[in-house]
Backbone as JSON, one array per atom type, in Angstrom:
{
  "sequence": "XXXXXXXXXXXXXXXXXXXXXXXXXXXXXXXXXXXXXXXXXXXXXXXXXXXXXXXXXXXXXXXXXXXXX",
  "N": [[11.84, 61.61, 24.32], [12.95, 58.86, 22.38], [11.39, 58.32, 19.15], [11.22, 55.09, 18.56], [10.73, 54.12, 20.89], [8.44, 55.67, 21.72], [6.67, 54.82, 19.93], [6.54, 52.31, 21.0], [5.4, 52.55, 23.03], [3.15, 54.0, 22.8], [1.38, 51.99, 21.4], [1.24, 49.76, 23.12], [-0.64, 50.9, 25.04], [-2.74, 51.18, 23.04], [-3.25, 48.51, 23.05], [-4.58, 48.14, 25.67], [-6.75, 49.5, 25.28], [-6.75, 52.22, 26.16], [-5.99, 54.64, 27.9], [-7.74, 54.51, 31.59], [-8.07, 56.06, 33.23], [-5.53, 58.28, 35.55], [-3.46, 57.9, 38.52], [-1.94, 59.87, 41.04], [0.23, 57.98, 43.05], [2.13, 58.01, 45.15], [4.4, 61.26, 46.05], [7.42, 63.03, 46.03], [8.93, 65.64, 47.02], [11.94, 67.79, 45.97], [13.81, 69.57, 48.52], [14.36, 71.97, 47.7], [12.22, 72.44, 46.36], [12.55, 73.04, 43.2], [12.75, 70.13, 41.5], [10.63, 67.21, 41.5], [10.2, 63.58, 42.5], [7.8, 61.51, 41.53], [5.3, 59.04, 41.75], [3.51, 57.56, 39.63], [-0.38, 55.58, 39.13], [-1.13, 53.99, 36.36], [-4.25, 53.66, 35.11], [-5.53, 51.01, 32.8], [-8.22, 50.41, 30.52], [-8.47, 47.73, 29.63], [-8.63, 46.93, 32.77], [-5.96, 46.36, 33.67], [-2.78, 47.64, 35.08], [-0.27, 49.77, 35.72], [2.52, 50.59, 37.11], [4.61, 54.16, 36.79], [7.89, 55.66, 37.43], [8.19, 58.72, 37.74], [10.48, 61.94, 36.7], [9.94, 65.13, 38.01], [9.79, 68.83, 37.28], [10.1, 72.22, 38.32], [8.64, 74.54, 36.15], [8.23, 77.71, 35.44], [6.17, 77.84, 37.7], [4.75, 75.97, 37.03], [4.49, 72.07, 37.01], [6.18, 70.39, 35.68], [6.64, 67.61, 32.85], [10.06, 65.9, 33.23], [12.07, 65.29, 30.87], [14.52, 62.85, 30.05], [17.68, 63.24, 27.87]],
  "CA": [[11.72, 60.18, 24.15], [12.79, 58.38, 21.16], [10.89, 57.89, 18.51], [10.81, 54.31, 18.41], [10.16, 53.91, 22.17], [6.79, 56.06, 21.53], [5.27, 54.16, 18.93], [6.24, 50.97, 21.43], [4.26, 53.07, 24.38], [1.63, 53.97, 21.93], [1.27, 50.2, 20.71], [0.59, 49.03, 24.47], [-1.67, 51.67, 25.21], [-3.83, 50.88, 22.48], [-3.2, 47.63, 22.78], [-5.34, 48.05, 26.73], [-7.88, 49.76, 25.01], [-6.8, 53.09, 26.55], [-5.98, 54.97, 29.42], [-9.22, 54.8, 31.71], [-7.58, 57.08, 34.88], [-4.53, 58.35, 36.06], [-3.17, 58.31, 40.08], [-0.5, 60.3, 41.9], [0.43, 56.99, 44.45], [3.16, 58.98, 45.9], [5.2, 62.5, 45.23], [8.8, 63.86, 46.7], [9.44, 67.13, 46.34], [12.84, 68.2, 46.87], [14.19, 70.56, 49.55], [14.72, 73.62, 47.05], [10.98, 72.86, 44.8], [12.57, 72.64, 41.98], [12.23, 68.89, 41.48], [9.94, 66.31, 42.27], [9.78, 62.26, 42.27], [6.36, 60.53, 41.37], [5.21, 57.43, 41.34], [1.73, 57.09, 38.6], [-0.43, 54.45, 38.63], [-1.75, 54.13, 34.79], [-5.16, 51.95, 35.01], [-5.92, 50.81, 31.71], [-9.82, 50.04, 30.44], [-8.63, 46.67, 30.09], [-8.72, 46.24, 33.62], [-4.81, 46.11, 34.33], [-2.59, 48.2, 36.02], [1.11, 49.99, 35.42], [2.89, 52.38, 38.2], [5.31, 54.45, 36.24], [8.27, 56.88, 38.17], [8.08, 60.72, 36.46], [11.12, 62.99, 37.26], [9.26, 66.02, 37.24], [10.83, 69.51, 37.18], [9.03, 73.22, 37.82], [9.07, 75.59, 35.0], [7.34, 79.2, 35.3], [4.99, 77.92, 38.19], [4.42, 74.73, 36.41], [5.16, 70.95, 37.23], [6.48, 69.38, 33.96], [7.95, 66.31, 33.07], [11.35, 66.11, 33.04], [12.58, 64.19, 29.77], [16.45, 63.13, 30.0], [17.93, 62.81, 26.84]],
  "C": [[11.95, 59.86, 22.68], [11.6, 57.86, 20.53], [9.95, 56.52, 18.3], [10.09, 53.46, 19.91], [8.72, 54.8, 22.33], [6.08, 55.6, 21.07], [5.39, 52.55, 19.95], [5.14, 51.59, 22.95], [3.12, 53.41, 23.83], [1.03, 52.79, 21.58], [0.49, 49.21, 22.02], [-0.12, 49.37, 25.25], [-2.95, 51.32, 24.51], [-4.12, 49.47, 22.75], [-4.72, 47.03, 24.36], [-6.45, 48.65, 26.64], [-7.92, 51.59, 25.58], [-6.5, 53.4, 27.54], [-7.31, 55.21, 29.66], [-8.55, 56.23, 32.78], [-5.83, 56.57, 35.1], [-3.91, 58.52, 37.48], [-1.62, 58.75, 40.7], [-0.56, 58.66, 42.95], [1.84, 57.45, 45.31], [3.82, 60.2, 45.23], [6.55, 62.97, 46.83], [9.32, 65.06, 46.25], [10.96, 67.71, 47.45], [12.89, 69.34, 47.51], [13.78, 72.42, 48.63], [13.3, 73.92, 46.17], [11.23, 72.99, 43.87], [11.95, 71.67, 41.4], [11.75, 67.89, 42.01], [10.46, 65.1, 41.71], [8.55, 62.39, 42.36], [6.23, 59.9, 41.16], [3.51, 57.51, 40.97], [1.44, 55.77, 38.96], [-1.76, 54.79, 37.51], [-2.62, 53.09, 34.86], [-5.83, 52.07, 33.31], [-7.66, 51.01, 31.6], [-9.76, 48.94, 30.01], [-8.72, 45.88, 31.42], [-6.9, 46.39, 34.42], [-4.34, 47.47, 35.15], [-0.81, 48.67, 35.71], [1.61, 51.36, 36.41], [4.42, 52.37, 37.48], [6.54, 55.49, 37.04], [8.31, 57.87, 36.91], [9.09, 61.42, 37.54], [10.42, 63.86, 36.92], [9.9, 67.62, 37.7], [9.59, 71.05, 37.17], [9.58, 74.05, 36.62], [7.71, 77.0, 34.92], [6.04, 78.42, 36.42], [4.21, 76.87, 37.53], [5.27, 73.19, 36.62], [5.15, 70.61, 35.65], [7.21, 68.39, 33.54], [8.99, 66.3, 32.68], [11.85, 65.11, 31.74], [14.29, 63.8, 29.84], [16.78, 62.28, 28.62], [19.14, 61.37, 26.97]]
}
């Protein structure tokens, strides 16, 4: 992730006072287990609410998020 797109996801994070909890609300895992879809939902400790998709990708027996440059 760029740079300047972190400090704007850091900025609106703080800005909710924090992440309170995080929720799988769905997962697709393809045919072969390599890669998954997920759909987060990010509840703040202001109260709100943000469902994010995550390509996510295994590595050594590990789900990890997939970043695409």
């Amino acid at each position: 992730m760029h740079t300047a797109k972190k400090d704007k996801a850091k900025k609106s994070v703080e800005s909710k006072g924090g992440i309170k909890d995080v929720e799988v609300v769905s997962e697709e895992i393809a045919e072969d287990g390599k890669t998954a879809k997920v759909v987060l939902k990010m509840i703040y400790k202001d109260g709100t609410t943000n469902e994010n998709n995550m390509d996510m990708v295994m590595e050594k027996g590990q789900w990890k998020m997939s970043i695409k440059k």
